[in-house]
C-alpha positions in Angstrom: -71.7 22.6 15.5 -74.4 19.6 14.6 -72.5 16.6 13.3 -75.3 16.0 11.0 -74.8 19.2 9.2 -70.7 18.4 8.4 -71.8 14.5 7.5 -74.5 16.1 4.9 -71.7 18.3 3.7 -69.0 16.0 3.6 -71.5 13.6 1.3 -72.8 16.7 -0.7 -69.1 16.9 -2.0 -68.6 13.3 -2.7 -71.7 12.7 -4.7 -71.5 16.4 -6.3 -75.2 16.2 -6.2 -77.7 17.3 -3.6 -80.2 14.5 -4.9 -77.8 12.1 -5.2 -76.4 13.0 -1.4 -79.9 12.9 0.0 -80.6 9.7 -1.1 -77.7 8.5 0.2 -78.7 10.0 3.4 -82.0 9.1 3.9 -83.8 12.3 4.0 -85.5 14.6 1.3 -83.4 17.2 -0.9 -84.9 19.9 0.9 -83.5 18.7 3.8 -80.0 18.2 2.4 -80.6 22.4 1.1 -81.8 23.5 4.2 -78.7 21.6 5.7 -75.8 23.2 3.7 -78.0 26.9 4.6 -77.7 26.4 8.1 -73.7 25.2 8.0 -73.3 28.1 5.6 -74.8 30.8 7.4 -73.6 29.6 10.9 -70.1 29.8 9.3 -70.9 33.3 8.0 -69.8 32.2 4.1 -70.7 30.7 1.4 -69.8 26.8 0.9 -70.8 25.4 -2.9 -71.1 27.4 -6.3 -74.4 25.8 -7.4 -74.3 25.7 -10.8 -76.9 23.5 -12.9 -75.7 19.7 -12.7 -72.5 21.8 -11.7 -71.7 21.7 -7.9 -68.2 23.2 -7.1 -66.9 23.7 -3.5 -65.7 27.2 -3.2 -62.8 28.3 -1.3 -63.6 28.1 2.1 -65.7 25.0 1.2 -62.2 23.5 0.5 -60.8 24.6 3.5 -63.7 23.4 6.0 -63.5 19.9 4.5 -60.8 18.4 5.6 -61.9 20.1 9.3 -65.3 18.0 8.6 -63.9 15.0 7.9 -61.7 14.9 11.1 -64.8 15.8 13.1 -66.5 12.9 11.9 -64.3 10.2 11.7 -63.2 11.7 15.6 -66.9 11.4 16.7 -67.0 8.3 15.2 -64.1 7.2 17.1 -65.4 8.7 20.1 -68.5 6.9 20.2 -67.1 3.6 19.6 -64.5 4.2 22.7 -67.0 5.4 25.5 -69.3 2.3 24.1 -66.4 -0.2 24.9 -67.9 -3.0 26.8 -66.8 -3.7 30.6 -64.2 -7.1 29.7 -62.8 -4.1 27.3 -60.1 -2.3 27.6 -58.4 -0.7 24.7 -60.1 -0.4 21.0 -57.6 -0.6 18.0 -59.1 0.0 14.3 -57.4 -1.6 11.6 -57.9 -1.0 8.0 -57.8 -3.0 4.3 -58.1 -2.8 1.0 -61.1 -5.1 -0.8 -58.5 -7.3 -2.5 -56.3 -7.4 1.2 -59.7 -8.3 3.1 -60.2 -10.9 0.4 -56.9 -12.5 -0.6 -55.5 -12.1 3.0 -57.4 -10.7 6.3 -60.4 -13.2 5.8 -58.3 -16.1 7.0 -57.4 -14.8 10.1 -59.2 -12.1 11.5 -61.1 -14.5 13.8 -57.7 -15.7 15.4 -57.0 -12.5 15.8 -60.1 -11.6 17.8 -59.2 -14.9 19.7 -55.6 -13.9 20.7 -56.1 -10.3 21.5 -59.1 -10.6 24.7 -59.7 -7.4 26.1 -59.2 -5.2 23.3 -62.3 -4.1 21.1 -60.9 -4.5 17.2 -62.8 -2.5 14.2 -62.3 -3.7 11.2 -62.9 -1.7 7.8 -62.3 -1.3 3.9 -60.6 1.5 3.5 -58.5 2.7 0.2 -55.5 3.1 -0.1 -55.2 6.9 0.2 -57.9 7.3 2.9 -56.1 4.8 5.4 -52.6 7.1 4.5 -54.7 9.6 5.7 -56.7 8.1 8.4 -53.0 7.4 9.7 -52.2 10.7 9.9 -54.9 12.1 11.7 -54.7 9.4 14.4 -57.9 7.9 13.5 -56.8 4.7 12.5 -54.4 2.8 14.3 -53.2 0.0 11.4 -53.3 -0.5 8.0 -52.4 -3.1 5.7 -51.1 -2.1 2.2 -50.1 -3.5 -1.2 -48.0 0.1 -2.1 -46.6 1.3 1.5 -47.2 5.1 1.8 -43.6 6.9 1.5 -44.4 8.9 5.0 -42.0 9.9 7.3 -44.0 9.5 10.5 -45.0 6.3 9.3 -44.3 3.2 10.4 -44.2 0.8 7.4 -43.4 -3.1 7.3 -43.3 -5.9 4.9 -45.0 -9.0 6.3 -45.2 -11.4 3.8 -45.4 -11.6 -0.6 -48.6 -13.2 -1.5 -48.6 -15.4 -4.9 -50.7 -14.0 -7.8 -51.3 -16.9 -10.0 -52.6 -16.5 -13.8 -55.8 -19.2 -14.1 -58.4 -19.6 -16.4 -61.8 -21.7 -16.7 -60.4 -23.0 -19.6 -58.4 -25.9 -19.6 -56.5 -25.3 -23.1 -55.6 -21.9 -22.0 -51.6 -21.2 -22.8 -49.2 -18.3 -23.1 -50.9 -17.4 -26.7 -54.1 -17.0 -25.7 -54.4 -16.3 -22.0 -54.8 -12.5 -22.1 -57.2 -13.0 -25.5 -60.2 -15.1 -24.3 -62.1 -13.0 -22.0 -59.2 -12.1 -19.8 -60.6 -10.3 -16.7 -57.8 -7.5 -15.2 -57.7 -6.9 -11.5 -56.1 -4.0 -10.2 -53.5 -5.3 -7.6 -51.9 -2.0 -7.0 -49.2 0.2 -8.8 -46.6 -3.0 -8.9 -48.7 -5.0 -10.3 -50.3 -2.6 -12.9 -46.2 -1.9 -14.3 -45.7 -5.6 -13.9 -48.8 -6.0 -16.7 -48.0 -3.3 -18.9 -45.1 -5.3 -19.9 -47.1 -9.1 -19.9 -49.9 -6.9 -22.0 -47.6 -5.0 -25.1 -50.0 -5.5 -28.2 -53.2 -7.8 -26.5 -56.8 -8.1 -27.2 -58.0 -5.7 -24.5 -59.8 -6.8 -21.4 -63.2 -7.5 -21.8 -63.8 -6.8 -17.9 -61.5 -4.3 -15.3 -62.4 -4.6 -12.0 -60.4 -3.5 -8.7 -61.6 -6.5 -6.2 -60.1 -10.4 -7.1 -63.1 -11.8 -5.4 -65.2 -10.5 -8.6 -62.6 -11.5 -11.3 -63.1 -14.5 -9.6 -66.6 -15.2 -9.6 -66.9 -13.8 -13.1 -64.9 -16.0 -14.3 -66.1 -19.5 -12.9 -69.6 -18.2 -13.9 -68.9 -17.0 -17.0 -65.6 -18.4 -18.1 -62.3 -16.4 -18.8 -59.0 -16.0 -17.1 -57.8 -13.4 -14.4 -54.4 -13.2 -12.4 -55.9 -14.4 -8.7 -54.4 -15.1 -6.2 -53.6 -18.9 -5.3 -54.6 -18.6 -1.9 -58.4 -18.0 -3.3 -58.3 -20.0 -6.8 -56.5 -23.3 -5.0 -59.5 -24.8 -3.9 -60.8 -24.0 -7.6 -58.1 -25.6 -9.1 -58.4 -28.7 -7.0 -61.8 -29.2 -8.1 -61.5 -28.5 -12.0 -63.2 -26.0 -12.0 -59.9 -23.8 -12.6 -56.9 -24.4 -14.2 -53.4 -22.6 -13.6 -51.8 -21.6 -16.8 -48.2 -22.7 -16.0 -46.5 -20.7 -19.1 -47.9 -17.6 -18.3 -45.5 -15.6 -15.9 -46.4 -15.6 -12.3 -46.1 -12.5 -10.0 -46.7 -11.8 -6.3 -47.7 -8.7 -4.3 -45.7 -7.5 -1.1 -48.2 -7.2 1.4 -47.2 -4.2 4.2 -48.5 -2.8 7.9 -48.3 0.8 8.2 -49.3 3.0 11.4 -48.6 6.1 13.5 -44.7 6.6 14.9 -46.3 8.5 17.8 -49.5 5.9 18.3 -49.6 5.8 21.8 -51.1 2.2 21.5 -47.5 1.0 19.5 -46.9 -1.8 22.2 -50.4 -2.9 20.9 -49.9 -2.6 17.6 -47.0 -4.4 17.3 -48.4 -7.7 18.7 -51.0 -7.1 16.2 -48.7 -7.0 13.8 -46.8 -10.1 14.7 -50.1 -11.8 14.5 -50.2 -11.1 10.8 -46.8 -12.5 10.2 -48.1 -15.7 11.5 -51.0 -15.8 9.0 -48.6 -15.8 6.3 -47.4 -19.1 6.4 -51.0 -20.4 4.9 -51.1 -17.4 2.2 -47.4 -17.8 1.2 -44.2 -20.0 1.6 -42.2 -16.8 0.6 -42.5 -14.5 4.0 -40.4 -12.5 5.7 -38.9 -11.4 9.0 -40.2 -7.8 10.3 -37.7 -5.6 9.3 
């Protein structure tokens, strides 16, 4: 079965749009159409209910996706394993959230690469519920989590709590007015969103949501506000004046956690890779702890 023809599927349901998936794709909406015919009548059934501005999988179009996306992410995989370079001898992919990349892989992924020769690392932004999944199919070998995935055959582990520090560009910003004066909210994961709900009761809403601390942060020392970021990202900020922490506002910190495969046949790997992480936690966070 052409690969191209599941990828153009697979994007089809995403965008729920034929023009929006061609686009995406680089090639005409024909194209996509005479795609989706091809898959459709090689698999003998039909895929989509095509519906003006309406595009519903039907049921075997729910049943082939999760087939697709395997395929791909495996002929991804695939790909990247017979292209390993000579002085190469294993590949691990690892996975993180926008906010983990920014508040926490950034500062160490080069010592990583450094203390790992011989093995090819792929880093990506994933989501939370694609790397649970991912991890399941084998097709990623790490990820690190703010909420660990309650799977049994899952490997999860704490590694360290990293501070989340309420700051503003104001310097008279207090307790009384913090969340008022364009307060920015970042989404750092289902602790953290219970954790508001109860700093928020009865505030001025947020006059910006976003799900990535690196833009709450930007926003902010361009356009002023406040935002719960975390200190490893605002200290220099803060140093500078151009920040200030709001020290009667209630501080909060996210666990950080590893997850991967019981049954990864690369575990001795992944283990030293996880060890690596615990040592990048001592410039994130005083408060980190042993692996369990």
């Amino acid at each position: 079965m052409d690969i191209d023809l599941l990828k153009t599927f697979v994007e089809v349901v995403r965008t729920r749009h034929f023009g929006k998936a061609a686009e995406n794709l680089y090639i005409t909406q024909s194209a996509v159409s005479f795609r989706i015919r091809q898959l459709e009548q090689g698999l003998g059934v039909n895929l989509f209910i095509r519906q003006r501005n309406n595009i519903q999988l039907t049921a075997p179009g729910e049943r082939l996706l999760p087939h697709a996306q395997i395929i791909i992410t495996g002929m991804q995989r695939a790909k990247v394993d017979v292209a390993l370079a000579d002085n190469m001898h294993k590949q691990v992919c690892l996975a993180g959230t926008p906010n983990i990349w920014d508040a926490f892989l950034q500062f160490g992924i080069s010592n990583i690469v450094s203390a790992m020769p011989g093995v090819s690392l792929v880093a990506e932004v994933k989501a939370q519920q694609e790397s649970t999944r991912l991890l399941l199919e084998r097709t990623l070998d790490l990820a690190i989590l703010f909420d660990p995935p309650k799977v049994d055959e899952l490997v999860v582990e704490r590694i360290c709590a990293l501070p989340i520090i309420p700051v503003s560009a104001f310097e008279s910003a207090a307790n009384d007015n913090f969340f008022d004066n364009q307060y920015v909210y970042v989404d750092w994961g289902t602790t953290f969103s219970l954790w508001h709900a109860r700093q928020f009761t009865g505030r001025t809403p947020p006059y910006f949501r976003t799900s990535t601390g690196r833009i709450a942060l930007d926003l902010i020392l361009q356009c002023g506000g406040s935002a719960f970021i975390p200190e490893v990202l605002a200290k220099s900020h803060i140093e500078n004046g151009e920040l200030f922490e709001v020290s009667d506002v209630e501080h909060t910190s996210r666990d950080i956690f590893v997850a991967y495969h019981r049954d990864n046949e690369q575990k001795p790997l992944l283990e030293t890779l996880v060890n690596l992480l615990v040592e990048l936690t001592p410039n994130i966070s005083s408060d980190f702890s042993e692996k369990k």
